[in-house]
Backbone as JSON Lines, residues from 0, in Angstrom:
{"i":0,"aa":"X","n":[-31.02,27.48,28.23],"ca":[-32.19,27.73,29.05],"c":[-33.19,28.58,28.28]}
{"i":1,"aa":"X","n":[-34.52,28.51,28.74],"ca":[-35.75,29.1,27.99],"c":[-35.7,30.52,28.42]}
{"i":2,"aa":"X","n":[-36.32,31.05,27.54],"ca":[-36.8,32.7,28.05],"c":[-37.59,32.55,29.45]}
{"i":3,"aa":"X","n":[-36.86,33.2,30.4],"ca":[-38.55,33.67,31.6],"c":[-39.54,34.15,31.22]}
{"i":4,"aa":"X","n":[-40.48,33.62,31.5],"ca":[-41.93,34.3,31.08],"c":[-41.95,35.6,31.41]}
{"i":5,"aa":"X","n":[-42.23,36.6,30.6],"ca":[-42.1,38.22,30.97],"c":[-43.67,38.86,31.04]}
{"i":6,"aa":"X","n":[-43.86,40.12,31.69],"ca":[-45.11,40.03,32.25],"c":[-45.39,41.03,30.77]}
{"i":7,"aa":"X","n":[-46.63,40.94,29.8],"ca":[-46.86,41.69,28.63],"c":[-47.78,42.97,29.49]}
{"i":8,"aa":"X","n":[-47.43,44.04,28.88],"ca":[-47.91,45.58,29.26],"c":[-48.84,45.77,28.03]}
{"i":9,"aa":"X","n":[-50.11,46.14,28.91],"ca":[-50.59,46.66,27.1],"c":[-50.87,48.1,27.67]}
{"i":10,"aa":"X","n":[-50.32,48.62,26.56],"ca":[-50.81,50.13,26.84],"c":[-52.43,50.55,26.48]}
{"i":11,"aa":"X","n":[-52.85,51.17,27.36],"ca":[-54.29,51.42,26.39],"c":[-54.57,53.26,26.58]}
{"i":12,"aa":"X","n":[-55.26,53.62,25.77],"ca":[-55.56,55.05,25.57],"c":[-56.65,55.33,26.15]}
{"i":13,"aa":"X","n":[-56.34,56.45,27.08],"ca":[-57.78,57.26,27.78],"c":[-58.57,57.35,26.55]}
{"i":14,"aa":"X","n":[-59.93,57.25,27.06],"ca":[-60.86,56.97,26.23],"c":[-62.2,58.27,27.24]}
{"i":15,"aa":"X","n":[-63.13,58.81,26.33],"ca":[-63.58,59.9,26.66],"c":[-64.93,59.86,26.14]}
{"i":16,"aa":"X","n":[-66.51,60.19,26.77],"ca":[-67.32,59.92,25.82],"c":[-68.3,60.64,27.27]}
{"i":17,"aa":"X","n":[-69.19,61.37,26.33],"ca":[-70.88,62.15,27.02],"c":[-71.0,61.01,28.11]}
{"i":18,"aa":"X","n":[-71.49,61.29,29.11],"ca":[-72.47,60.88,29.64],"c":[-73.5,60.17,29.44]}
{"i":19,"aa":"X","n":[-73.69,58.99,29.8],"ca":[-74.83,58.24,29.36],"c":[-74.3,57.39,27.89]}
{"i":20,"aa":"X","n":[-73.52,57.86,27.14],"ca":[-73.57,57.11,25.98],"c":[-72.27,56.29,25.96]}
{"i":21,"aa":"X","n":[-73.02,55.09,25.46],"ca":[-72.28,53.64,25.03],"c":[-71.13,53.59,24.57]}
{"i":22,"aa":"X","n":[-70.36,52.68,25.24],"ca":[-68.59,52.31,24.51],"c":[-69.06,52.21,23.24]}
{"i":23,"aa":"X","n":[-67.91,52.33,22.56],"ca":[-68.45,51.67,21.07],"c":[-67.49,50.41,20.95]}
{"i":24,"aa":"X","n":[-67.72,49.48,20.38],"ca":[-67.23,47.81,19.78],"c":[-65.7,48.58,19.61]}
{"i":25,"aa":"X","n":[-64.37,47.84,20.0],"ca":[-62.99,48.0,18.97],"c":[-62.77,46.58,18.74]}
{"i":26,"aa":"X","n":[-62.15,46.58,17.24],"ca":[-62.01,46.02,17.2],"c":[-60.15,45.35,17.1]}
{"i":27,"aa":"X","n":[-59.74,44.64,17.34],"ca":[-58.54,44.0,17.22],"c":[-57.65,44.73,16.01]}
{"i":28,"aa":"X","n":[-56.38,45.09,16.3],"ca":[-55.75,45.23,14.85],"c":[-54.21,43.88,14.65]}
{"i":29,"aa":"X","n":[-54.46,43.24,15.94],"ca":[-52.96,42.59,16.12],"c":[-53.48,41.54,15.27]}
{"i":30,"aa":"X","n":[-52.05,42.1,14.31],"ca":[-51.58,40.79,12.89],"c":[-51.84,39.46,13.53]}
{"i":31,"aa":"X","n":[-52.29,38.01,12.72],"ca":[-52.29,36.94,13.1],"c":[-50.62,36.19,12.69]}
{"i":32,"aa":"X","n":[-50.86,35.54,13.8],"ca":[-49.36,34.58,13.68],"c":[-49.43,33.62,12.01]}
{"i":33,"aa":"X","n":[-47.78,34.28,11.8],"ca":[-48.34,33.39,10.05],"c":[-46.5,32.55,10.2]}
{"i":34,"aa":"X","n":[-46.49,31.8,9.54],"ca":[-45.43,30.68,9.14],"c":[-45.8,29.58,7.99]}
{"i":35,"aa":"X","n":[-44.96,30.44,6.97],"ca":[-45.12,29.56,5.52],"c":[-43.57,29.89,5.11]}
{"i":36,"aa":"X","n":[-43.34,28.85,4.11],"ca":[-42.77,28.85,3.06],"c":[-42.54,29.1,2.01]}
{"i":37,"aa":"X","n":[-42.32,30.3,1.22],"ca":[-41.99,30.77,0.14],"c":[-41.14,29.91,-0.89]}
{"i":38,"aa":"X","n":[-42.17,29.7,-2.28],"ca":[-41.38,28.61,-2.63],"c":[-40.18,29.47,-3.48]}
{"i":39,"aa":"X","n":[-39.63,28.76,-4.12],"ca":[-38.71,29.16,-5.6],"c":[-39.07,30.65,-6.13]}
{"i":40,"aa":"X","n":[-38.47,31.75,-6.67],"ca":[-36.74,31.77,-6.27],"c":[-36.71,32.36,-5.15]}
{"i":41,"aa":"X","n":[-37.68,32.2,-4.06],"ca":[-37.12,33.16,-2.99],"c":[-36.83,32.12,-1.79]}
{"i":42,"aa":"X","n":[-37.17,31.1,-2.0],"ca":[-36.79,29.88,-1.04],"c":[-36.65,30.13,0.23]}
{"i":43,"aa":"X","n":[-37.8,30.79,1.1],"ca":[-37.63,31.51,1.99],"c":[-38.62,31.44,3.63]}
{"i":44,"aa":"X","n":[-37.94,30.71,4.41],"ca":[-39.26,30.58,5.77],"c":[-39.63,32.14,6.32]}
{"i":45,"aa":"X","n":[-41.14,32.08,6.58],"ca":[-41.14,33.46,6.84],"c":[-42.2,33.12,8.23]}
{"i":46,"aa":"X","n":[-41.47,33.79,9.38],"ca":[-42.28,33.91,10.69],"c":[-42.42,35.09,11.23]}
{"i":47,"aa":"X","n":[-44.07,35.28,11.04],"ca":[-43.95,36.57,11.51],"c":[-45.57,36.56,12.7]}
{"i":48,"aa":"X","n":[-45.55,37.67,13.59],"ca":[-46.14,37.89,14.87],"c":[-46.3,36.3,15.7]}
{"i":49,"aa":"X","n":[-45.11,35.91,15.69],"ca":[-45.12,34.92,16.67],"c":[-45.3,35.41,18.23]}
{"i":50,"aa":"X","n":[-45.96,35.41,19.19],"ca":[-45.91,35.15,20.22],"c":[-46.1,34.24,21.43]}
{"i":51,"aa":"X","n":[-46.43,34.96,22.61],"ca":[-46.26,33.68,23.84],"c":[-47.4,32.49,23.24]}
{"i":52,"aa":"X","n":[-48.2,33.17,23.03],"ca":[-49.28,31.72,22.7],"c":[-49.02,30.9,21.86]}
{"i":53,"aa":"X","n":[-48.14,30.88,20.79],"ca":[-47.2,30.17,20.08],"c":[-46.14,29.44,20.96]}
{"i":54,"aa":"X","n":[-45.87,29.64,21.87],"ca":[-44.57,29.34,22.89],"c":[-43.31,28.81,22.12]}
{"i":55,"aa":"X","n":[-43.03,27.67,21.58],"ca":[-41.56,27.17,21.16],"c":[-42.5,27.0,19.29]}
{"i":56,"aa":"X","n":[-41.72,28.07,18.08],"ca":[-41.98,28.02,17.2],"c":[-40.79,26.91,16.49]}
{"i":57,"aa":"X","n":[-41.15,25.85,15.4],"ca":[-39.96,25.2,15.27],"c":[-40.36,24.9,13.65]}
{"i":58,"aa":"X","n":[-38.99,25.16,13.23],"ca":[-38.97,25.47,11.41],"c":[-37.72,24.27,11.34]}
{"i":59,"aa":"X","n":[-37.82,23.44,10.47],"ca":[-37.22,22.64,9.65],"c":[-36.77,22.87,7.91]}
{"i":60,"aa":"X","n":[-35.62,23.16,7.8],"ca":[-34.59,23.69,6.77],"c":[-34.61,22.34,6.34]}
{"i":61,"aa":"X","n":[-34.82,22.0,4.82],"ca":[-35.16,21.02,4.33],"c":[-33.99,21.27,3.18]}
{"i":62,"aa":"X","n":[-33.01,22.56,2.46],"ca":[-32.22,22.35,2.01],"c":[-31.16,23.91,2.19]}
{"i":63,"aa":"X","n":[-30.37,23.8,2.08],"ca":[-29.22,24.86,2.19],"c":[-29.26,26.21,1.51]}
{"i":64,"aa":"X","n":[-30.52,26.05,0.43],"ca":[-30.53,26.92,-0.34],"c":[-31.42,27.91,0.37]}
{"i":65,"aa":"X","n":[-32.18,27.57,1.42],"ca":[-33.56,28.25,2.12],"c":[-32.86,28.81,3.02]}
{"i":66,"aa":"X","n":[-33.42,30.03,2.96],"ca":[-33.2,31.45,4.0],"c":[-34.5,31.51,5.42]}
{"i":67,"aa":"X","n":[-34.34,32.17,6.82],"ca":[-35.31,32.27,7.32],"c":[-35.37,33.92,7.64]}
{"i":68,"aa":"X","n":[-36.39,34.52,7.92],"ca":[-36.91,35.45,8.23],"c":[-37.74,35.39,9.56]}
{"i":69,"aa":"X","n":[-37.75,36.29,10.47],"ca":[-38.61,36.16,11.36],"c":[-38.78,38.06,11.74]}
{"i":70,"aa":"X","n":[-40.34,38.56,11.88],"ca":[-40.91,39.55,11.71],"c":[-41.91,39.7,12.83]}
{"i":71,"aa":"X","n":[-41.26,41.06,13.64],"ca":[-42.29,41.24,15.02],"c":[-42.75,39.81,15.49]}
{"i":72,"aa":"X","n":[-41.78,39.31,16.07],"ca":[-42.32,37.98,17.2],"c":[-41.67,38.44,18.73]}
{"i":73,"aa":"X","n":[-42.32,38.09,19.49],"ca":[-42.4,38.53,20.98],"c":[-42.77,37.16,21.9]}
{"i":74,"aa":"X","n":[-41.95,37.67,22.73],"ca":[-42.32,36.8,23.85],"c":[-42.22,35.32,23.35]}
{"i":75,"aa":"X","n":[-41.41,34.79,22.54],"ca":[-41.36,33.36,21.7],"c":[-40.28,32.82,22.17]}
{"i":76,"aa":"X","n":[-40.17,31.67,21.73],"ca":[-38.88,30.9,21.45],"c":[-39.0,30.56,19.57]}
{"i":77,"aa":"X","n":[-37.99,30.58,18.73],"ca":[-38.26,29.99,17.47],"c":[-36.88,28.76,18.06]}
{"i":78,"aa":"X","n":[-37.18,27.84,17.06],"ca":[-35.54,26.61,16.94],"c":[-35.9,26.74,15.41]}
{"i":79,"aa":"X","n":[-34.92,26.89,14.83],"ca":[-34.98,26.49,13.22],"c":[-33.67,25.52,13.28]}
{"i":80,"aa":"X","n":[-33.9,24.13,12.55],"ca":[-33.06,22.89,12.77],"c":[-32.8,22.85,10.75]}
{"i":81,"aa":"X","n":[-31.64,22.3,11.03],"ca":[-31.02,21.83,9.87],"c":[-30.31,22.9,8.98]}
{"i":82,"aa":"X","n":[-29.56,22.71,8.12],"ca":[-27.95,23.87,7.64],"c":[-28.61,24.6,6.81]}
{"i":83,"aa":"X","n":[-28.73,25.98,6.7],"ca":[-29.62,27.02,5.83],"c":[-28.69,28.14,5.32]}
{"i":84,"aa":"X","n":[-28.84,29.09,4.53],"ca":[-28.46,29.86,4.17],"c":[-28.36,31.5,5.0]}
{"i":85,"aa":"X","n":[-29.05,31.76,5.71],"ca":[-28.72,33.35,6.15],"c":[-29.87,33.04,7.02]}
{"i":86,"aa":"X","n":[-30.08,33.96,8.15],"ca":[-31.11,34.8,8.24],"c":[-31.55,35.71,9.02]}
{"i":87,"aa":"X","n":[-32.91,36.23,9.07],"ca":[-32.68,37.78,9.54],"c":[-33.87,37.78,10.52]}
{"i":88,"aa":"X","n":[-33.5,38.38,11.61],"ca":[-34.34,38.77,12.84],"c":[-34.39,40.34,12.65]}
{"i":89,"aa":"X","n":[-35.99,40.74,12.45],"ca":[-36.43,42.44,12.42],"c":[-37.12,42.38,13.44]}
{"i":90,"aa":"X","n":[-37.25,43.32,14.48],"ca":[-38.55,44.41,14.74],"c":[-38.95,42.91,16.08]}
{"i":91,"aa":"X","n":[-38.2,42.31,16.58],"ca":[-38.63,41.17,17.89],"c":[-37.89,41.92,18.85]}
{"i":92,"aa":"X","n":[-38.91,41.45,19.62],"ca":[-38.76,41.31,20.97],"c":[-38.77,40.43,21.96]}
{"i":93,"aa":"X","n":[-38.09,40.64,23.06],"ca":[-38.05,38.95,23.88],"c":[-38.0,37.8,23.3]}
{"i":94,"aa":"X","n":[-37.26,37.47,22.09],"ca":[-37.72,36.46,21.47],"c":[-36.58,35.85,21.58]}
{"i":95,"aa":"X","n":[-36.11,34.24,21.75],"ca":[-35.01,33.6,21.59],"c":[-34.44,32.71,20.4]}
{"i":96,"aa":"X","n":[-33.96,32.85,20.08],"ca":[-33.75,32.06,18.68],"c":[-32.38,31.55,18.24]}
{"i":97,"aa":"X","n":[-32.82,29.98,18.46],"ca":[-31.87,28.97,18.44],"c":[-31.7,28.35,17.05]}
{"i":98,"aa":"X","n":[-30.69,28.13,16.56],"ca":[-30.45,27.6,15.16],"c":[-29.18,27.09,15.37]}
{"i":99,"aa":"X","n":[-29.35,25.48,14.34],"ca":[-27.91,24.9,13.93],"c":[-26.9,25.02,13.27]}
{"i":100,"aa":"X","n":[-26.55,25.22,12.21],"ca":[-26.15,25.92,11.06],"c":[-26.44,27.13,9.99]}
{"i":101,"aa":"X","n":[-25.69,27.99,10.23],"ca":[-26.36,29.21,8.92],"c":[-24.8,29.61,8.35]}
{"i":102,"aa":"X","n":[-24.8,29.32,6.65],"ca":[-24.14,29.71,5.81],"c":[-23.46,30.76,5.52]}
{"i":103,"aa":"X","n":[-24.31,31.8,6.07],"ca":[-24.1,33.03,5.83],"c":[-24.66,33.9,6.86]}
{"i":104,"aa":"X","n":[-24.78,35.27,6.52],"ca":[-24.99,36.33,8.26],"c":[-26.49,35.74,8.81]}
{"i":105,"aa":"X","n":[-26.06,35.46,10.49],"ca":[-27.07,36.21,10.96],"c":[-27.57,37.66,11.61]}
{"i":106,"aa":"X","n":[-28.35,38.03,11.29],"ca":[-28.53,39.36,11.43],"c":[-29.9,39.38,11.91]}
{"i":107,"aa":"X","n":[-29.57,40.18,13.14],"ca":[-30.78,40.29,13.97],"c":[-31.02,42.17,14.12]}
{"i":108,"aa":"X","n":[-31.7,42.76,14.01],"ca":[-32.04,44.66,13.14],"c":[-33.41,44.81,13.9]}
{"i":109,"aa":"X","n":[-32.88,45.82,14.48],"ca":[-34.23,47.0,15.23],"c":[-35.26,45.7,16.27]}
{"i":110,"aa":"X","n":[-33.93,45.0,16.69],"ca":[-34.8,44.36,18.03],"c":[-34.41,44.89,19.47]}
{"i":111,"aa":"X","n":[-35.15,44.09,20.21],"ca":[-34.34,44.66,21.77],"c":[-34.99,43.42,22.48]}
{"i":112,"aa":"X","n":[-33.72,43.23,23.34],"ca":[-34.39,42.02,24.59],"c":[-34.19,40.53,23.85]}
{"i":113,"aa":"X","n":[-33.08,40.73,23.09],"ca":[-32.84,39.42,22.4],"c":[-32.05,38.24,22.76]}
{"i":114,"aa":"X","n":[-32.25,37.14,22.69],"ca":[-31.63,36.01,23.08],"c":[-30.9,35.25,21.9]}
{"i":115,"aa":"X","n":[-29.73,35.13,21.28],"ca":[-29.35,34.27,19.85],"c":[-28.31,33.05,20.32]}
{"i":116,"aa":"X","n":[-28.61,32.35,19.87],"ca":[-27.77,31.02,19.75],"c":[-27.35,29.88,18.46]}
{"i":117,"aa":"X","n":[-26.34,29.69,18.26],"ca":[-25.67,29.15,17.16],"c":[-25.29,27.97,17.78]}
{"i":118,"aa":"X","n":[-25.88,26.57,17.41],"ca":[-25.23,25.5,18.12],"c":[-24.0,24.62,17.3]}
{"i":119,"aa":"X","n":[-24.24,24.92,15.92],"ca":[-23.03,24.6,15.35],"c":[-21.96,26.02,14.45]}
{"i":120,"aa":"X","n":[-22.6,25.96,13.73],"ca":[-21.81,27.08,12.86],"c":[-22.27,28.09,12.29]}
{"i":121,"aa":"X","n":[-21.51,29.79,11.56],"ca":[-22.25,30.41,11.24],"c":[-20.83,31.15,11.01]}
{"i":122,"aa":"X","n":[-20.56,32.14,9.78],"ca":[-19.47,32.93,9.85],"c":[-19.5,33.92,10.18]}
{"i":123,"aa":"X","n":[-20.8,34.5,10.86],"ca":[-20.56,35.88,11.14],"c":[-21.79,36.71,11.93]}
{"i":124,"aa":"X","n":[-22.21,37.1,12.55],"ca":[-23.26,37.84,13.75],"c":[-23.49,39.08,13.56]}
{"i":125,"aa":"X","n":[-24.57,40.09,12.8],"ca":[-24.62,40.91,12.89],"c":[-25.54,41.75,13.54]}
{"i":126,"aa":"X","n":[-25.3,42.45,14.71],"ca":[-26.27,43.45,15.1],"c":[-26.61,44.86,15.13]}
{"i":127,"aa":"X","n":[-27.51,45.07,14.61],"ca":[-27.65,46.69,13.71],"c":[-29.24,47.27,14.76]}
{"i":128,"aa":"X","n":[-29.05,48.2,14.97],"ca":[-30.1,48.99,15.85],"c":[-31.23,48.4,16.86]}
{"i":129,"aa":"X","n":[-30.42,47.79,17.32],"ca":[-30.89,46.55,18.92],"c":[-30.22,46.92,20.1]}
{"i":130,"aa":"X","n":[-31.42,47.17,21.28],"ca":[-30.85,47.34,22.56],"c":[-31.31,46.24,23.76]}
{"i":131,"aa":"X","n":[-30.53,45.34,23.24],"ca":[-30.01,44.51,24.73],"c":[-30.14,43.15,23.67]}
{"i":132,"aa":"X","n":[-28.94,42.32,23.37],"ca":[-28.71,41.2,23.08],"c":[-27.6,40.11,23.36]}
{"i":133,"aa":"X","n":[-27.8,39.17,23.77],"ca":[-26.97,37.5,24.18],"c":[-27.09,37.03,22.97]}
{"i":134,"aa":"X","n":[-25.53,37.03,22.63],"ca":[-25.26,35.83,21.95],"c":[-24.77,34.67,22.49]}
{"i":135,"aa":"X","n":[-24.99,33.48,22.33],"ca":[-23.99,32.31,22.6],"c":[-23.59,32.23,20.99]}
{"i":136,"aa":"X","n":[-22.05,31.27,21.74],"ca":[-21.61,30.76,20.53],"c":[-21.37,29.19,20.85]}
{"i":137,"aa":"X","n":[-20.64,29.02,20.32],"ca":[-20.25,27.24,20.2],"c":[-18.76,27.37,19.98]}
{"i":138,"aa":"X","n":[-18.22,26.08,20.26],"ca":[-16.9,25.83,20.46],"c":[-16.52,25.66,18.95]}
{"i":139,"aa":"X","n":[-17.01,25.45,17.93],"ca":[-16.79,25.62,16.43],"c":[-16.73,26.44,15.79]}
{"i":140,"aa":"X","n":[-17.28,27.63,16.23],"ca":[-16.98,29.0,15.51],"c":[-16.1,30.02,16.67]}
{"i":141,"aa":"X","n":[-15.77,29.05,18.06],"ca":[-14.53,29.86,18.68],"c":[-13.96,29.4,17.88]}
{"i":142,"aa":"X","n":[-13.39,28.24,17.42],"ca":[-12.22,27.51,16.52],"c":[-11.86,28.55,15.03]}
{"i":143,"aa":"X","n":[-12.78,28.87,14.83],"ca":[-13.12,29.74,13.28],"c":[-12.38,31.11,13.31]}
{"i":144,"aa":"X","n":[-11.19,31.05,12.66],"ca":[-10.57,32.48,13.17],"c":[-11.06,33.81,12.13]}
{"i":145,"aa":"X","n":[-12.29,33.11,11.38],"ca":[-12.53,34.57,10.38],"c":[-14.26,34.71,10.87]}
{"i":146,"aa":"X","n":[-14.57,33.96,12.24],"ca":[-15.74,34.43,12.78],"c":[-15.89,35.75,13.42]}
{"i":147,"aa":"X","n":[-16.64,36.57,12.93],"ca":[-16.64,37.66,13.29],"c":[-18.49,38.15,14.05]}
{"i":148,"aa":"X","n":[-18.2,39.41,14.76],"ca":[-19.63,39.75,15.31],"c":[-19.56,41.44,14.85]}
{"i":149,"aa":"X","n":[-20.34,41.67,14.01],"ca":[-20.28,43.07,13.8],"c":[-21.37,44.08,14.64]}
{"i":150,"aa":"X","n":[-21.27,45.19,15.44],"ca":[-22.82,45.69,15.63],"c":[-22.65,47.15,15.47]}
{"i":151,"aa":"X","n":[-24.09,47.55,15.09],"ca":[-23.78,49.14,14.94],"c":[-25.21,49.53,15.13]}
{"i":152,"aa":"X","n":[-25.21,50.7,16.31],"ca":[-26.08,51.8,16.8],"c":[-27.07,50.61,17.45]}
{"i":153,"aa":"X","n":[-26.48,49.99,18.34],"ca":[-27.13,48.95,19.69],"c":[-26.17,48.76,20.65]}
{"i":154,"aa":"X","n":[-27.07,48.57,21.47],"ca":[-26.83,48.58,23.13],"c":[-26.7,47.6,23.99]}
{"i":155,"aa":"X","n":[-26.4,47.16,25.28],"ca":[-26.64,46.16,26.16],"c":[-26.27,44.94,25.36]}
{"i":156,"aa":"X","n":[-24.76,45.12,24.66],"ca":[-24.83,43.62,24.19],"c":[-24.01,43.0,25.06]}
{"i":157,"aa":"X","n":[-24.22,41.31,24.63],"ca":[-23.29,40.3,25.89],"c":[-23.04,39.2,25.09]}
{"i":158,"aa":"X","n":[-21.77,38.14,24.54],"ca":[-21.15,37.09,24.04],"c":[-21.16,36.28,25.2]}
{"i":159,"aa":"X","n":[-21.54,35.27,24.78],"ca":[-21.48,34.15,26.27],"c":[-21.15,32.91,25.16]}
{"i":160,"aa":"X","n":[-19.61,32.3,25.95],"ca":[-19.27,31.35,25.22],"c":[-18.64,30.2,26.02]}
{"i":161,"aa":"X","n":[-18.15,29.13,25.49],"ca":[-17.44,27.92,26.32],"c":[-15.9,28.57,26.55]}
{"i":162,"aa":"X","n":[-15.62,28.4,28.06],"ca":[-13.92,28.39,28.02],"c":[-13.45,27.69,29.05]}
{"i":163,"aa":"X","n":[-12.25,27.43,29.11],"ca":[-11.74,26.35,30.08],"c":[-11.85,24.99,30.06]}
{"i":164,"aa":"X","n":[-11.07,24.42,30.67],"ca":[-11.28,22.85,30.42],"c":[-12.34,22.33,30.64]}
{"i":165,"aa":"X","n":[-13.29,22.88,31.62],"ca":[-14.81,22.12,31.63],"c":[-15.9,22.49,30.52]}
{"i":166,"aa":"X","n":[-15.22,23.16,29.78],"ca":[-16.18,23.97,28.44],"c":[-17.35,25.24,29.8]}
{"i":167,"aa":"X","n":[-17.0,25.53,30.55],"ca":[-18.22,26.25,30.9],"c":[-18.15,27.72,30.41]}
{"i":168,"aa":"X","n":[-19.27,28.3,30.25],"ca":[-20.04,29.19,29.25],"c":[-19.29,30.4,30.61]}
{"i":169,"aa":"X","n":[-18.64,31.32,30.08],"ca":[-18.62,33.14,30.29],"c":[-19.32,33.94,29.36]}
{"i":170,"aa":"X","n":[-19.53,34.89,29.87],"ca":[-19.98,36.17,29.44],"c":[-19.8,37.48,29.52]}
{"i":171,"aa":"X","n":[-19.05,37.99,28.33],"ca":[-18.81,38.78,28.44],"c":[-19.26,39.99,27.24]}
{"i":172,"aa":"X","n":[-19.43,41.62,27.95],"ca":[-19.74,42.66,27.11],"c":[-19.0,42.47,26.03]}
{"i":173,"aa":"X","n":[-20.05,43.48,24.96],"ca":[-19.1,43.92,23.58],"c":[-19.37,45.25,23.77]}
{"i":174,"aa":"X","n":[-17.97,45.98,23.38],"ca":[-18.02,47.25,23.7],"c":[-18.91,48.1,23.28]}
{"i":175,"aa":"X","n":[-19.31,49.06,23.76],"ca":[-20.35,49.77,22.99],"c":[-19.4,51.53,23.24]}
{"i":176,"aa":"X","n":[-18.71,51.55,24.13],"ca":[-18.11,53.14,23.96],"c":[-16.58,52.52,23.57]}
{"i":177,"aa":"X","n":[-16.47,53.98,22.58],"ca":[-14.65,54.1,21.77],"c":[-14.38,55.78,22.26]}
{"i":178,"aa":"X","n":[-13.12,55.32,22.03],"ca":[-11.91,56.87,21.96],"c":[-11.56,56.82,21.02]}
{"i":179,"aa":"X","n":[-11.59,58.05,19.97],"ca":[-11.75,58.34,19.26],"c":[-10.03,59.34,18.86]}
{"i":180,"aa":"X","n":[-9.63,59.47,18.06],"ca":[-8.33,60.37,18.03],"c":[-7.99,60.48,16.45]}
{"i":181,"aa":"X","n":[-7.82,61.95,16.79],"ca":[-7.15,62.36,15.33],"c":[-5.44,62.66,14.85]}
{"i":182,"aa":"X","n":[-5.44,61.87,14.0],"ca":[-3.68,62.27,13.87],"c":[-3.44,62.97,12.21]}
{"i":183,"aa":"X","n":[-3.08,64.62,12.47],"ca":[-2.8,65.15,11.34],"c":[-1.07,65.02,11.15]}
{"i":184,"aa":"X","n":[-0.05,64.66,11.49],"ca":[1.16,64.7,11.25],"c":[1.34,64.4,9.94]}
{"i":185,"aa":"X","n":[0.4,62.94,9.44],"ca":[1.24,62.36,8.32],"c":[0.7,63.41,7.31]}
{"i":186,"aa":"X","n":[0.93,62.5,5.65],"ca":[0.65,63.47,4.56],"c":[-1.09,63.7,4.38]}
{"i":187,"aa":"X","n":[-1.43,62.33,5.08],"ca":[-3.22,62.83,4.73],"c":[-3.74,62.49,6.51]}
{"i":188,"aa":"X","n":[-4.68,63.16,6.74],"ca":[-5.07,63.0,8.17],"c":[-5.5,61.23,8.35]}
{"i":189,"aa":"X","n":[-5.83,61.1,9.74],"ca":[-6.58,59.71,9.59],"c":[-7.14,59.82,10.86]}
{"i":190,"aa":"X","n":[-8.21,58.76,11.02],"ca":[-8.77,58.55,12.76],"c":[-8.89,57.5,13.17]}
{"i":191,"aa":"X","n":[-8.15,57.12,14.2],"ca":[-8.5,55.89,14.89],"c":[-8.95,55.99,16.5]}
{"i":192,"aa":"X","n":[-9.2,54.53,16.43],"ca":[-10.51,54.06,17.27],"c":[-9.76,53.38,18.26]}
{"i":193,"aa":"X","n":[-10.32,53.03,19.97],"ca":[-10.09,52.39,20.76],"c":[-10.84,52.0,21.14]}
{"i":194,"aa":"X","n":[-10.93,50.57,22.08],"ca":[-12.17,50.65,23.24],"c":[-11.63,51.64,24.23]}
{"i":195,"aa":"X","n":[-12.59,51.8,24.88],"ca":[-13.16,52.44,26.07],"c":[-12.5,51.5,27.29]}
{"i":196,"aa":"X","n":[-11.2,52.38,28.36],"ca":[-11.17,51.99,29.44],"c":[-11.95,51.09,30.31]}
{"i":197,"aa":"X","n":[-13.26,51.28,30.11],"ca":[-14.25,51.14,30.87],"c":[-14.36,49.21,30.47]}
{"i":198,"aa":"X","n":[-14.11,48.75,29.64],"ca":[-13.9,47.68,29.01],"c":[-12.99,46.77,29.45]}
{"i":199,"aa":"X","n":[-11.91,47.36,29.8],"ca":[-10.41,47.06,30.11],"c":[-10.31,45.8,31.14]}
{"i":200,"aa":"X","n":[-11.39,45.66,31.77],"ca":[-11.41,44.49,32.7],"c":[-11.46,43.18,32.39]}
């Protein structure tokens, strides 16, 4: 399913001026929506300030060796189609982003309000300083027993995947609180980790 249309807030700054005298002109500073291709050696799609007026952004991976990037996009949908090498979601918001194959991490860093989906494969999910993200997965990388989801210093996350004989999609948290414990008995100290009770369900 698509992102709900979300209502955009613009903040604006009290503004202060004599009596009698004229606004003055501002002008715009918001970056223009850009999407190119970086050729050789960086072989690299780069999308950046995508938003709603862009609505469904769609990138075509033309060989395995090409990486994507996507930079402050909001309020979007991207699809990037065909088997690619890595790639990395910075600094988005509301943005959903659907892809078929990736080689290597995806990594989505300093977003919030994120939507990710993997429709075929990918070895590994990483989320690093993001508060509030859905992953789906696919029934091919449940199969994958060295698929992993790493996240660190983010919030509000949720895995939504196929289970049961009708394949239908659950969802469930990834922990975000541990218990923590120290054991000095042996010859060198050590610390280990638990989830959080609170999980336990």
């Amino acid at each position: 399913d698509a992102i709900d249309p979300s209502v955009h807030i613009t903040e604006r700054q009290p503004t202060s001026r004599p009596p009698g005298a004229e606004p003055t002109a501002q002008t715009s500073t918001m970056p223009d929506f850009k999407l190119e291709l970086k050729p050789a050696p960086e072989n690299k799609w780069i999308c950046e300030f995508a938003g709603k007026e862009q609505g469904v952004v769609e990138i075509t991976v033309e060989s395995f060796n090409q990486s994507v990037y996507l930079y402050k996009c909001e309020d979007v949908t991207v699809v990037v189609s065909g088997k690619f090498n890595s790639i990395l979601v910075d600094n988005c918001k509301k943005t959903k982003v659907l892809v078929d194959s990736c080689m290597s991490t995806f990594e989505v860093c300093n977003c919030s309000r994120m939507q990710v989906q993997v429709k075929e494969s990918a070895p590994s999910i990483a989320i690093d300083k993001t508060d509030g993200c859905l992953v789906y997965l696919s029934e091919q990388m449940l199969a994958d027993e060295a698929f992993s989801i790493t996240a660190a210093k983010s919030s509000e996350m949720n895995v939504s995947f196929p289970f049961g004989p009708d394949g239908d999609y659950v969802e469930r948290p990834l922990p975000e609180q541990f218990v923590y414990k120290i054991n000095t008995s042996g010859a060198e100290p050590s610390v280990s980790a638990e989830i959080s009770e609170l999980y336990s369900s």
